[in-house]
N, C-alpha and C positions, 0 to 999 in steps of 0.2 A: 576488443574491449566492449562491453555488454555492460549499460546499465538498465538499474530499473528501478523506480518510485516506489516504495512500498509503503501503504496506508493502514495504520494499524488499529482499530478500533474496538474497544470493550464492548460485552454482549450482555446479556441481558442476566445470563448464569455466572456471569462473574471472570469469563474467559476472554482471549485475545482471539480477535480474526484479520487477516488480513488481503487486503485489495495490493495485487502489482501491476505495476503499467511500465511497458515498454520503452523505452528511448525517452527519458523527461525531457523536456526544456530547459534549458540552461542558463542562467544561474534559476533554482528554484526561487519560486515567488511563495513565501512563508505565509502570508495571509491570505493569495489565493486557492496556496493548498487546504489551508485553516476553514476558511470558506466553502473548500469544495468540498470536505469532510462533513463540515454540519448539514450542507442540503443534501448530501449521501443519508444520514443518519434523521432528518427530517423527512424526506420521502419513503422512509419503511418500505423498500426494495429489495435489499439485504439481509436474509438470514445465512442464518451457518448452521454447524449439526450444535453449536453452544448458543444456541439463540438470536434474537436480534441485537443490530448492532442499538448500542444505546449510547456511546461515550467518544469522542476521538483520544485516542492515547498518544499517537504521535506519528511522524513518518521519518525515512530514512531515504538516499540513494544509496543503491549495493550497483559497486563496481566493480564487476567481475572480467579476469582475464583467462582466456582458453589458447592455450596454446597447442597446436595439434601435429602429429606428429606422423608422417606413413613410413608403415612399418611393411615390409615388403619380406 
C-alpha cells in the first residue's frame, strides 16, 4: 500500500499543477499543509509548462494498492 500527498495548486494561465510527496505523515495536519502551500507559492520556486504557481487549490492522499503477481 503506497500513499502519497498530492499538492495541487493554480498557475498563473489558469491551469492546475501539481507537487507529490511520498509516504505522508499521518493523520495529515490541514493547516500545516495550508501553510506549506502558501510559502511554496510565496517563494516563486515553482513553475510548470502553465506557469507559475499562483493559488493553492487543494490537496488529497491517494492510496494506492499494487498487488503483484509472478507469472512464471
Amino acid at each position: 500500500m503506497a500513499k502519497t500527498l498530492e499538492l495541487m495548486f493554480g498557475t498563473e494561465f489558469g491551469k492546475t499543477a501539481r507537487i507529490a510527496l511520498d509516504n505522508p505523515k499521518e493523520p495529515v495536519d490541514e493547516a500545516a499543509v495550508k501553510q506549506a502551500m502558501e510559502q511554496i507559492i510565496a517563494a516563486d520556486v515553482f513553475t510548470s509548462a502553465s506557469g507559475r504557481y499562483v493559488a493553492s487549490k487543494g490537496a488529497r492522499v491517494i492510496d494506492r494498492n499494487v498487488v503483484e503477481y509472478e507469472i512464471v
